[in-house]
C-alpha positions, -999 to +999 in steps of 0.1 A: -539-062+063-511-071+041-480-087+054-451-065+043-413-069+043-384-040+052-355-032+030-328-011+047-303+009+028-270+019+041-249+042+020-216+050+030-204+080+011-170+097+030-141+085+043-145+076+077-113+070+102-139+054+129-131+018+148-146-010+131-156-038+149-153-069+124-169-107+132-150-131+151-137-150+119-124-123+105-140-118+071-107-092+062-087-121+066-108-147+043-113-114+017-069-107+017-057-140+015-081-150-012-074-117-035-039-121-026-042-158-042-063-143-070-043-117-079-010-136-081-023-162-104-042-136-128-014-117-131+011-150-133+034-140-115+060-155-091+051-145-054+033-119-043+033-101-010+008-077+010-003-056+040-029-036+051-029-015+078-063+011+094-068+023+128-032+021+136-030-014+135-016-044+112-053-060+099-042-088+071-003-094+060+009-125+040+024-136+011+014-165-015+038-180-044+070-192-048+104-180-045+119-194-076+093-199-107+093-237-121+099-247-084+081-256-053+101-229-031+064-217-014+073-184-002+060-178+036+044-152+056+080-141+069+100-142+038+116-108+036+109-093-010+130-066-020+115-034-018+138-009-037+136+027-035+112+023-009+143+020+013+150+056+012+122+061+034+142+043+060+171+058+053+160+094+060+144+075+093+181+063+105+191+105+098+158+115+118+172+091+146+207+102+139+195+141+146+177+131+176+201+113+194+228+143+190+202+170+196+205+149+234+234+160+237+246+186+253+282+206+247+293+237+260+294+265+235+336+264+230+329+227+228+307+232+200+328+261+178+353+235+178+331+203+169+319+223+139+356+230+129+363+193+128+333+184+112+321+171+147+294+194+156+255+184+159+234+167+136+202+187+122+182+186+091+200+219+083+238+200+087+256+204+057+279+184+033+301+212+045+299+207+082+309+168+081+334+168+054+354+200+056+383+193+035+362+182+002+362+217-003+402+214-009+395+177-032+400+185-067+371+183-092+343+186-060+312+207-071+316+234-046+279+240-049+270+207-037+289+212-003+262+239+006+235+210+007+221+199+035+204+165+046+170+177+045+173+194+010+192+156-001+166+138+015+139+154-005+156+159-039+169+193-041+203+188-040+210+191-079+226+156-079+219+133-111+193+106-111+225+081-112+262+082-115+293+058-103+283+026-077+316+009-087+343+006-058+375-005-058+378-008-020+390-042-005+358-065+000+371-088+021+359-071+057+320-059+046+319-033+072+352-014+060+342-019+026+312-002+035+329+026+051+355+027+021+334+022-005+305+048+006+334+071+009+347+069-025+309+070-038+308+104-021+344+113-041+331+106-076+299+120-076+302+150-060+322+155-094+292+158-113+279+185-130+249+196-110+217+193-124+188+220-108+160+206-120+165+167-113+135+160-093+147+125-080+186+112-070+196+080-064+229+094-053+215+116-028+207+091+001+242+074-002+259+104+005+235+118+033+240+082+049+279+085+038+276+119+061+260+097+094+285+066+091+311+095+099+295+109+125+286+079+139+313+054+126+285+029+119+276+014+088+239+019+075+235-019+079+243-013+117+222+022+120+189+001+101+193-028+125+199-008+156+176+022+148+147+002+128+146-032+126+154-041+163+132-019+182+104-031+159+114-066+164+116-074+130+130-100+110+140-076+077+174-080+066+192-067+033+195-078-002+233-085+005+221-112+033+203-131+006+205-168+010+204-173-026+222-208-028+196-224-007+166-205-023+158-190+013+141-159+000+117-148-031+144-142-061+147-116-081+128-128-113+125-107-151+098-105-176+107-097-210+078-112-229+092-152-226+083-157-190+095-150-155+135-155-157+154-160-126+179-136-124+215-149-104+225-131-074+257-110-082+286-095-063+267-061-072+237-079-053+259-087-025+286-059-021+265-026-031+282+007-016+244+021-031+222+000-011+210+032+013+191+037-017+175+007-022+184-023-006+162-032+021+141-066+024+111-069+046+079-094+049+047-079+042+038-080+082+074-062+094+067-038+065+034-029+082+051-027+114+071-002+097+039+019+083+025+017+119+061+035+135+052+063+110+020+071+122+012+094+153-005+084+180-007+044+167-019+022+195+015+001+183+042+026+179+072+021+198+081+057+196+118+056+173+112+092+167+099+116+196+063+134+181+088+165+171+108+147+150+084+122+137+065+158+126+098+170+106+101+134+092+061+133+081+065+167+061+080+189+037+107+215+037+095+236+012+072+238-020+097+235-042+091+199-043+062+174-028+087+154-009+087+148+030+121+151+047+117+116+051+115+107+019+078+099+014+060+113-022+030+138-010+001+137-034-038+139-031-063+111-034-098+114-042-107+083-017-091+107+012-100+141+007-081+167+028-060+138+040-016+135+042-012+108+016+023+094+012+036+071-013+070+053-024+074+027-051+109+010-058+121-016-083+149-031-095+141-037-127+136-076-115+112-071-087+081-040-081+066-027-049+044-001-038+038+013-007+010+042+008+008+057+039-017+080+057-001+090+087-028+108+106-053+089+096-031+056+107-042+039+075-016+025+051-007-003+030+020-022+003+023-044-018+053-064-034+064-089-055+099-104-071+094-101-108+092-067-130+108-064-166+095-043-194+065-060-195+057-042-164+043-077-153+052-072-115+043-037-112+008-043-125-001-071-103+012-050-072-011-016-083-040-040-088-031-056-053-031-021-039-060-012-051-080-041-036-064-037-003-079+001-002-111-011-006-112-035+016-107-004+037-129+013+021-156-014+021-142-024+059-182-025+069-193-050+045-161-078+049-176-100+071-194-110+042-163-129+032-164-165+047-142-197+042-166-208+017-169-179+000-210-191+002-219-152-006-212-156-040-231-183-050-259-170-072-265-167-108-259-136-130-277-124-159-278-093-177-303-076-199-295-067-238-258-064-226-229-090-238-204-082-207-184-107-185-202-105-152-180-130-135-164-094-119-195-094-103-192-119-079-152-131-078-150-116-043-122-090-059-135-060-047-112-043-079-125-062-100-150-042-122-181-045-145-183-017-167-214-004-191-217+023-211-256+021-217-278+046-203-301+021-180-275-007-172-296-039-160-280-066-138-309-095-129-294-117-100-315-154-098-322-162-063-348-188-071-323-218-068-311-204-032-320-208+001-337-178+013-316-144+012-312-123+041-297-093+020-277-083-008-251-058-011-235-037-041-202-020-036-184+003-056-150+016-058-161+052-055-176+089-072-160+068-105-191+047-105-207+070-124-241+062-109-271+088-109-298+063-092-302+025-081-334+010-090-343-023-079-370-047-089-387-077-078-394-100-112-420-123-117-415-157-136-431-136-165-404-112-161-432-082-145-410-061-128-419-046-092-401-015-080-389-023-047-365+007-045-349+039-061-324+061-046-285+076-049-259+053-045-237+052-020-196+059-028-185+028-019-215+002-008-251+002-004-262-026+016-298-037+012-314-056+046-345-077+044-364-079+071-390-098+090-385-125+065-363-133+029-365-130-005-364-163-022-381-182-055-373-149-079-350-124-092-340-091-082-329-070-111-311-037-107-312-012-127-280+013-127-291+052-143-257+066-152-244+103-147-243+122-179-239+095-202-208+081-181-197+049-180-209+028-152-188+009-127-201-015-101-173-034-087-193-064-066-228-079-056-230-103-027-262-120-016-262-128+019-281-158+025-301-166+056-272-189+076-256-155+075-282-134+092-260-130+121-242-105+102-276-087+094-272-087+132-244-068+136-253-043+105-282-031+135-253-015+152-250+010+124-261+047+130-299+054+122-289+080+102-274+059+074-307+039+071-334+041+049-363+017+049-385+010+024-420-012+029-423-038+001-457-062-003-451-097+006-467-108-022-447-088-047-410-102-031-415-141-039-433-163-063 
């Protein structure tokens, strides 16, 4: 009787919000840290920052670089990047707070007539310009029409305010917290004066005022609300752009790319004293930021609980079709990764520094990226998408990262190709973004195993539907170059993982064959051989359902030389 070997295939096709249990040493870790290192050099850039965040819970935060380029500033795990308009999420968080902590409470009804006279009543996503600051309608120059706003229709654009307008004050800077009040104050004066614009779909304006309208009602600055509201509960370390140790090179500096190299650019009074900075102004570390994303999501294993489930609710979603924008703040779009999923997103830049963030709040899945360079090379904001990107597939490809060792030993094999002139190095550069592309119609990847020790496994992920892949085929090759089918079947979306059993393949090649869809382009975006000192991980892929396994009985004879 012949002895025969047993190839399992796992194909992992839908998004799946399931526990994952990962090895000891976590392969996530060794996978992040070493894109994060990848990805920052590639894209020669200054620092770079990131965190990833799935079943609720921070999974991989750090950052890599330096804080000042031509220097040996090393930026650390805690150093807190810039992260631009993404601060109007928290803004709308410290109003959410603000509502909830008036809607406690409670004023007899002759009480309340006369509160709302004096601009003193309630807070609620409904309060108006109006309600808080009565007597604008008397100010000269005021766009009555703007007065009728209220917070939730700021907070999610559809206010009429202008993209931008006056930041300038002329308020005494010597005390920060009455400049603060001052200054916000005359922001509110001058560009209320502007004519209103219906169909801007984005203000910069918008969240100064609204936070202009809670420093009154709670004569605290936004500095103070963030802090009190935000960063202490979480017990963060996140501070502002205007507590910037820039004399001592304490945090990543602002850095611009105009074609001649990353600049440092000086910290400035604007940089320091910015009435605007509701808008844009907070600094966080990649793991605070993720402590952040968890707050957001309901029903998180780590959530403190700044909103009550009501109000987090009204923070999560929209007020209206009129524009996909959740009262907090958030960008609502669809993603093809997370079908019939709420998927959030916020960028923010200053023109001298990029970041990107995504959140999926029900799912508890979200991540950022960030970095302290941008310029109209677009140099920071590429190296954060491409960051992004890997970090959702290492959530997507969660099962398969305990691949990932210190040594990185998965990926050393040899890659050849067939009639194809392609860099394969994408291949196996443990980027899971990283992609090889062909456009033939039978796209032929041979991986040498013969100089190896024997291999447990190998595994082929993808980065989606995009692969473009009809059917697998794999061979066993002779030292003639005889192919032997061992297998044909559908990909999987994201991975296939292919187990051998009741012994290893070693002394040949395995050469897969890729049949595109429709004369597409195919995309494969990794192959990792596991080899046998990593059979314990073979180990822990028997824990997988049944029902995601297919096995397939290949001659002994026909799998080595």
């Amino acid at each position: 009787m012949k002895t025969q070997k047993m190839l399992y295939i796992l194909g992992i096709a839908s998004l799946s919000i399931s526990t994952v249990s990962l090895p000891a040493q976590s392969g996530l870790e060794v996978c992040f840290r070493h894109t994060l290192g990848k990805v920052r050099n590639e894209s020669k850039i200054p620092a770079l920052g990131g965190v990833l965040v799935f079943d609720g819970k921070i999974q991989a935060a750090g950052a890599t670089g330096v804080r000042k380029e031509g220097t040996n500033f090393n930026v650390t795990d805690n150093d807190r990047f810039p992260i631009g308009s993404i601060s109007k999420t928290f803004t709308a968080l410290v109003i959410a707070k603000a509502i909830q902590n008036s809607s406690q409470v409670i004023a007899i009804p002759q009480q309340q007539q006369q509160q709302q006279q004096q601009g003193n009543g309630p807070l609620s996503w409904g309060t108006k310009i109006k309600d808080i600051f009565p007597a604008l309608a008397q100010e000269p120059g005021i766009q009555l029409a703007y007065l009728d706003k209220s917070l939730a229709e700021i907070t999610t654009h559809q206010s009429g305010l202008p993209r931008s307008g006056s930041e300038s004050s002329i308020c005494d800077k010597s005390d920060f917290i009455q400049y603060m009040f001052c200054g916000r104050n005359e922001h509110m004066l001058k560009n209320l004066k502007l004519t209103p614009e219906p169909n801007s779909d984005y203000s910069n304006l918008g969240p100064v005022i609204a936070t202009n309208m809670i420093q009154k009602k709670t004569n605290k600055t936004w500095e103070t609300l963030v802090a009190e509201y935000i960063y202490n509960p979480l017990q963060m370390g996140a501070g502002f752009i205007s507590t910037y140790d820039y004399a001592n090179v304490k945090d990543p500096m602002f850095h611009q790319n105009n074609g001649a190299g990353n600049v440092p650019i000086a910290y400035s009074q604007g940089d320091r004293y910015n009435v605007a900075a509701p808008a844009g102004h907070v600094a966080i570390s990649p793991r605070d930021m993720g402590k952040y994303l968890v707050e957001l999501m309901p029903g998180a294993p780590g959530r403190v609980g700044i909103l009550n489930n009501p109000n987090l609710d009204l923070y999560l979603n929209k007020l209206n079709n009129l524009r996909n924008v959740t009262r907090g703040g958030w960008m609502v779009t669809n993603a093809g990764w997370a079908p019939n999923q709420k998927v959030l997103w916020h960028n923010g830049s200053h023109g001298k520094n990029y970041a990107h963030a995504w959140l999926l709040p029900d799912s508890k899945i979200g991540f950022c990226a960030m970095t302290n360079v941008q310029g109209n090379t677009d140099i920071g904001k590429n190296a954060v998408n491409r960051m992004n990107e890997n970090l959702k597939l290492m959530y997507l490809n969660r099962n398969i990262l305990g691949l990932f060792t210190p040594q990185m030993e998965a990926f050393n094999y040899q890659l050849s190709s067939v009639g194809l002139q392609i860099n394969q190095k994408s291949l196996n550069d443990g980027e899971l973004a990283s992609r090889w592309t062909s456009s033939m119609s039978n796209s032929t990847v041979d991986v040498a195993v013969g100089a190896q020790a024997a291999v447990a496994g190998i595994v082929v992920c993808y980065a989606g539907a995009s692969h473009n892949i009809k059917e697998v085929q794999i061979y066993a090759l002779s030292p003639s170059n005889q192919e032997t089918l061992l297998h044909k079947g559908a990909p999987g979306t994201y991975q296939n993982i292919y187990e051998f059993g009741g012994g290893s393949l070693q002394g040949s090649k395995v050469r897969f064959r890729f049949i595109n869809q429709d004369g597409k382009q195919v995309e494969v975006n990794e192959i990792m051989v596991l080899q046998n000192t990593q059979r314990y991980f073979m180990a822990w892929l028997g824990n997988v359902p049944k029902a995601e396994k297919t096995s397939v009985f290949v001659p002994l004879n026909k799998v080595s030389n």
